[in-house]
C-alpha positions as CSV (number, residue, x, y, z in Angstrom):
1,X,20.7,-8.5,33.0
2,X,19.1,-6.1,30.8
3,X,15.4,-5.4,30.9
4,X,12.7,-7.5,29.3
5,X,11.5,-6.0,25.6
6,X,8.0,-4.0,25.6
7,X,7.0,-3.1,22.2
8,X,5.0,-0.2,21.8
9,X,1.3,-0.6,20.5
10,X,1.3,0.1,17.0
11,X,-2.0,2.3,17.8
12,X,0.9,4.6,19.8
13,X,3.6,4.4,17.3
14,X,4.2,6.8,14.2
15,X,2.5,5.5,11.3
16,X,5.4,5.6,8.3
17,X,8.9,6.9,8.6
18,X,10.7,7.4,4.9
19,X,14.6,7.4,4.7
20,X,15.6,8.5,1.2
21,X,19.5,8.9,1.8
22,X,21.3,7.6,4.2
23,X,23.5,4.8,6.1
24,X,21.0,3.4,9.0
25,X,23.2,1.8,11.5
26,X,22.7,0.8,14.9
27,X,25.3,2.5,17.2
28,X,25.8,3.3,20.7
29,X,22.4,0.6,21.2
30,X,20.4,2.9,19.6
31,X,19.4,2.8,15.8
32,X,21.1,6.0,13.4
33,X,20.5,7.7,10.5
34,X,23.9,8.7,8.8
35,X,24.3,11.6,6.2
36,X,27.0,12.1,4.0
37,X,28.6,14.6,6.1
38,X,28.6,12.4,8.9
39,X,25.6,13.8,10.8
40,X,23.6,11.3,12.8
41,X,20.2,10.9,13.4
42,X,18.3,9.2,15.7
43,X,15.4,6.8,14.4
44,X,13.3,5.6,17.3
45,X,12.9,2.7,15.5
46,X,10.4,1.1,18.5
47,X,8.1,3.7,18.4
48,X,7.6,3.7,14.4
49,X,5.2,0.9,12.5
50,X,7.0,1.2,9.3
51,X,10.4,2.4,8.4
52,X,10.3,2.7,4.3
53,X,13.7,2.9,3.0
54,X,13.8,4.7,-0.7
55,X,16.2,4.5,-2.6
56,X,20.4,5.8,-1.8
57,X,19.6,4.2,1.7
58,X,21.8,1.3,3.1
59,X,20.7,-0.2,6.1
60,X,23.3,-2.8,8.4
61,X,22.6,-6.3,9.3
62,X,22.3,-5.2,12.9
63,X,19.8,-2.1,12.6
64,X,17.8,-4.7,10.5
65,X,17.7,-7.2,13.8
66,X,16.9,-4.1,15.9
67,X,13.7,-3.5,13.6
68,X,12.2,-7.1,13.7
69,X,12.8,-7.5,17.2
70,X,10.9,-4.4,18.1
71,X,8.3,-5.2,15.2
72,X,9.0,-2.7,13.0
73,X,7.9,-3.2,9.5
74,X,11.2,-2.5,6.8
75,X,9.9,-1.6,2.9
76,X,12.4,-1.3,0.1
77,X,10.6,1.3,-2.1
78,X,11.4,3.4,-5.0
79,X,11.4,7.3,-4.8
80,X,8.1,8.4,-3.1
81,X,6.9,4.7,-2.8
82,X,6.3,4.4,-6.8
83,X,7.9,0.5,-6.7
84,X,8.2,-2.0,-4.1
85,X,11.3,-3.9,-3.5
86,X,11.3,-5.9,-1.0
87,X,9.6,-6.0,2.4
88,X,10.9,-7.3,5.8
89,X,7.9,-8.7,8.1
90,X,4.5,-7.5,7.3
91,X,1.7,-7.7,9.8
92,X,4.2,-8.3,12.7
93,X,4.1,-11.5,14.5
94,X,0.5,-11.2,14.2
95,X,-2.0,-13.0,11.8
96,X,-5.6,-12.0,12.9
97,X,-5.6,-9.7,10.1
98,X,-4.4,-12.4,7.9
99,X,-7.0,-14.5,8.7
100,X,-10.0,-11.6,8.8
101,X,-8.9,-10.4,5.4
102,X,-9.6,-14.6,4.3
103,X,-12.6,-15.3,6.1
104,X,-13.9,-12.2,4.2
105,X,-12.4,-13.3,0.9
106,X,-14.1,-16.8,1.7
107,X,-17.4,-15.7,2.7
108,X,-20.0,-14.9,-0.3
109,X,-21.9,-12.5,1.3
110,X,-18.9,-10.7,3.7
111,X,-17.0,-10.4,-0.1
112,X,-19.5,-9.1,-2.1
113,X,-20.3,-6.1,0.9
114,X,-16.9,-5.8,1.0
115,X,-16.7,-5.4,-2.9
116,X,-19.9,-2.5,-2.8
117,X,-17.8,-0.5,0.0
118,X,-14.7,-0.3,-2.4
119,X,-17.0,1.0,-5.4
120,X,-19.3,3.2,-3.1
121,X,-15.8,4.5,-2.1
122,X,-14.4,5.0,-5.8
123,X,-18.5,6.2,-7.2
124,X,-19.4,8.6,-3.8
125,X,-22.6,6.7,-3.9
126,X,-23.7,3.3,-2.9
127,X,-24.0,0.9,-5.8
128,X,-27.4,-0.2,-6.9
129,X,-28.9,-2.8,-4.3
130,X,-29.1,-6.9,-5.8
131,X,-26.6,-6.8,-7.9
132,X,-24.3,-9.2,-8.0
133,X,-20.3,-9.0,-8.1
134,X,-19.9,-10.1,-12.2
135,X,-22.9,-7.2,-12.4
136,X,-20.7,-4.8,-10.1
137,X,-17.7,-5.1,-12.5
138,X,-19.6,-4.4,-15.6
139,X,-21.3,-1.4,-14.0
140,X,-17.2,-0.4,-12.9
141,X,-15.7,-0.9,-16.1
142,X,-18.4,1.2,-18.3
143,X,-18.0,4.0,-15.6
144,X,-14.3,3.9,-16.3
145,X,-14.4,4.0,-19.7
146,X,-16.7,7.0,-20.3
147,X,-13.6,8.5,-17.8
148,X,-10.8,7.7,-19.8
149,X,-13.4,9.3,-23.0
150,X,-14.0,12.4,-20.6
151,X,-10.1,13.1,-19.8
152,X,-9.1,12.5,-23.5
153,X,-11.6,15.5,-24.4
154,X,-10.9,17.1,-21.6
155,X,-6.5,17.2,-22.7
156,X,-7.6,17.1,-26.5
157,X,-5.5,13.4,-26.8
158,X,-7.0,10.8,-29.3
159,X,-8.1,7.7,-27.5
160,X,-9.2,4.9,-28.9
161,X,-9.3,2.5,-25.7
162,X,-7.3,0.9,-22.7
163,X,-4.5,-0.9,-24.5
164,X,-1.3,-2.8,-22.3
165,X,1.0,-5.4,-23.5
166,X,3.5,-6.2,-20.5
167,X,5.5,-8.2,-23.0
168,X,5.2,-5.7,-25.7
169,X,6.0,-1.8,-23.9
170,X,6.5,0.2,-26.8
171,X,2.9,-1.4,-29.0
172,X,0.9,1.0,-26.6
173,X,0.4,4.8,-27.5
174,X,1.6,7.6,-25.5
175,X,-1.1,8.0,-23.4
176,X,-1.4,4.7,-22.8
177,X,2.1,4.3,-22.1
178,X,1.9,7.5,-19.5
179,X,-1.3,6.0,-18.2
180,X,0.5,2.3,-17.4
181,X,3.7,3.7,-15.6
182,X,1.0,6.1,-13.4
183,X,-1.2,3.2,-12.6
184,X,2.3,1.1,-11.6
185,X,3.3,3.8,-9.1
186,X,-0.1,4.2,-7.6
187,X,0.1,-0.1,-7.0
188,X,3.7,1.0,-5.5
189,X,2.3,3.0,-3.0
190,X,-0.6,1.1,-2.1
191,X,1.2,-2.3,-1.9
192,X,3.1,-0.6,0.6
193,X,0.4,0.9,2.4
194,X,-1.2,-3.2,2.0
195,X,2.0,-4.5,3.7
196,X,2.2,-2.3,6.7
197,X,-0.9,-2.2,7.9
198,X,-0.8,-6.0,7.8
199,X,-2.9,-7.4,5.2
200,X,-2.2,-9.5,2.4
201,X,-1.7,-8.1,-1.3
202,X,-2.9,-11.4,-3.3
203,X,-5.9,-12.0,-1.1
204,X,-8.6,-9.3,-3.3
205,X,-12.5,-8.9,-3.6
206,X,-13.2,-7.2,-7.0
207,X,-9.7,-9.1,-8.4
208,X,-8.9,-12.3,-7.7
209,X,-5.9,-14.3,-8.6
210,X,-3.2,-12.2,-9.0
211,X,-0.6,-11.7,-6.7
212,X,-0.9,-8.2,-6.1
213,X,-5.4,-8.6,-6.4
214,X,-6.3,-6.7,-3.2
215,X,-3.5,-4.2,-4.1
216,X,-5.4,-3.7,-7.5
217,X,-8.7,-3.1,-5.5
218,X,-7.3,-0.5,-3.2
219,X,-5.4,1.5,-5.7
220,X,-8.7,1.6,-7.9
221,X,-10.2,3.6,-5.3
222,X,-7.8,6.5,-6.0
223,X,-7.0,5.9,-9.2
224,X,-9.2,8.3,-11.2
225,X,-8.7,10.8,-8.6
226,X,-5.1,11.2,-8.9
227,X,-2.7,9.2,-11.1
228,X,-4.7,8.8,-14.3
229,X,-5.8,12.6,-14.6
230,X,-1.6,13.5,-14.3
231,X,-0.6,10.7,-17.0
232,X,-3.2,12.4,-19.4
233,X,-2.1,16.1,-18.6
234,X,1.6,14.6,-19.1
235,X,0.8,13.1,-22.4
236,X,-0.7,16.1,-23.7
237,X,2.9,17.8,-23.4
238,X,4.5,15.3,-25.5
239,X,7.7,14.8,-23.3
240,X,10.8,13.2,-24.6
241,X,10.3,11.0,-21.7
242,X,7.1,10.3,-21.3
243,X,7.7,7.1,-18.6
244,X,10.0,8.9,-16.6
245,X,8.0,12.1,-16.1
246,X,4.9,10.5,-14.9
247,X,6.9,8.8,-12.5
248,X,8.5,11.6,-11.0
249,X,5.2,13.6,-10.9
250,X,3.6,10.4,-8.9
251,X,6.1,11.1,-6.4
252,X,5.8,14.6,-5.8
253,X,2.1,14.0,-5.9
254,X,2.2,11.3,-3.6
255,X,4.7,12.8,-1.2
256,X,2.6,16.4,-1.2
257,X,-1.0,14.7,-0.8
258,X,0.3,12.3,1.8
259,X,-1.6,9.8,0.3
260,X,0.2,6.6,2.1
261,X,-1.2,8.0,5.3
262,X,-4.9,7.8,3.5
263,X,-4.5,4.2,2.5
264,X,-4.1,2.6,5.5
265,X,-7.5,3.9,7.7
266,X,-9.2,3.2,4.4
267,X,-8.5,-0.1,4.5
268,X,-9.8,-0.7,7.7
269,X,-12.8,0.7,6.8
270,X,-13.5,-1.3,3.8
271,X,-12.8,-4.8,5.4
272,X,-15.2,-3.3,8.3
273,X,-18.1,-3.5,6.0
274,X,-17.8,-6.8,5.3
275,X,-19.5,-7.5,8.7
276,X,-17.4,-10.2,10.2
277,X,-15.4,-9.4,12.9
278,X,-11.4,-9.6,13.3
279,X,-10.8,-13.7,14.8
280,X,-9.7,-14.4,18.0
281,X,-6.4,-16.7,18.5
282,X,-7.1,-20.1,19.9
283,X,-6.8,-21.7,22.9
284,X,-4.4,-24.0,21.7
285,X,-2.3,-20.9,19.9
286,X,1.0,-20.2,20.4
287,X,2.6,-17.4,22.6
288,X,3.9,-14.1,20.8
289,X,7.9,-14.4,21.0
290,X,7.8,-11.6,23.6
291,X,6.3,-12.5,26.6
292,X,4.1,-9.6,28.3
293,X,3.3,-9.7,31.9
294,X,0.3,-8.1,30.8
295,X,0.0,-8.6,27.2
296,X,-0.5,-5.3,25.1
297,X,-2.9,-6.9,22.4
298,X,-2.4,-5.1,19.8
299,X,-1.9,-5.5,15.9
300,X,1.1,-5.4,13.9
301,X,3.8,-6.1,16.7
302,X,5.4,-9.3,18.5
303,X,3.7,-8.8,21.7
């Protein structure tokens, strides 16, 4: 009879794991990393919290089993994390973060603290006190527009203002353009930092209603930091391809800042101002599909 499962804590497991090319197969009971040449590598896939798989990675039916038994989160991302895919089972067999991230969403007061972390975050300074969230965003979206005014002086680029038609890609400018594909890389990356840590990417407290609303409120710490500055120094060269440039430059940016590995504590931190703390499960709750002599209680895995 073989021994009973124990996951390892996520707290003790390595925090992301990228494949980029590759055949992941399980062989031999443990879980492989195949080259072209035939070279394997082993993946302890029980001691990582998410494996992302970029793109020119296959992975078999059973390595995919071997994952969600051990709780291992599986992303389908583009090169550096710049899209999202697909994801296998974020937050584990858990849902107290789930349900911490709602009862913040759902509480006035936890929101709107929530909501002044995420701007003292993006600003460096706390927001001004009594304000309320409609105020908030009005205060945000002046400060970003004197940004975009400062960056188009600062590359010598003619801006006029934010313009984005999703139905309508080539009525935007260059810079706009360049701007748009940075901004959908950095929501990549963050959507996949969202998704391992647990946490749901509709569920927002700046933005609300859109499927990806929390993702929008993360990403919006970093945004003017990192991806909007490179779409304007990329528009000022006039590439052919404008698009694919900024793209490849948000992967080599997010890959050499580590900026994935930033997300996720952030997080935690936000959703930590909101003063409510993370639920307990009920008593009438039902058991985690491994059972633990003595359970292990932590986030983001069965037990």
């Amino acid at each position: 009879m073989l021994p009973r499962l124990k996951p390892i804590p996520v707290k003790e497991r390595v925090s992301v794991v990228h494949v980029e090319k590759g055949r992941i197969d399980l062989l031999d009971g443990s879980v492989v990393v195949i080259d072209k040449n035939g070279v394997r590598t082993h993946l302890p896939i029980g001691s990582i919290a998410c494996l992302m798989l970029e793109t020119g990675t296959r992975i078999s039916h059973r390595a995919v089993m071997a994952a969600a038994r051990v709780g291992t989160l599986l992303l389908w991302i583009g090169d550096g994390g710049v899209r999202v895919y697909a994801a296998g089972q974020p937050g584990g067999a858990r849902s107290d973060r789930l349900l911490h991230q709602a009862a913040l969403a759902l509480d006035e007061s936890a929101r709107l603290r929530v909501a002044r972390k995420m701007l003292e975050m993006r600003w460096g300074e706390p927001p001004p006190q009594r304000r309320s969230l409609v105020q908030l965003r009005g205060l945000e979206g002046a400060r970003v527009r004197r940004i975009y005014e400062q960056l188009a002086r600062k590359y010598r680029i003619s801006w006029d203002r934010r313009r984005y038609d999703p139905k309508n890609w080539s009525a935007s400018n260059l810079v706009n353009r360049c701007v748009s594909s940075a901004t959908a890389s950095l929501y990549g990356v963050t959507e996949a930092a969202v998704l391992a840590a647990g946490y749901a990417p509709a569920i927002g407290f700046i933005h609300t209603g859109k499927p990806l609303s929390f993702v929008y409120d993360v990403a919006d710490i970093y945004k003017f930091d990192t991806v909007v500055p490179l779409a304007f120094s990329i528009a000022a060269k006039e590439p052919s391809a404008p698009e694919s440039a900024v793209r490849v430059a948000c992967r080599d940016m997010f890959r050499e800042t580590r900026l994935l590995l930033r997300i996720i504590p952030d997080i935690e931190t936000i959703l930590a101002a909101g003063g409510i703390p993370v639920p307990q499960a009920p008593d009438d709750s039902q058991p985690p599909a491994f059972e633990e002599d003595t359970g292990i209680g932590d986030p983001g895995h069965r037990g």
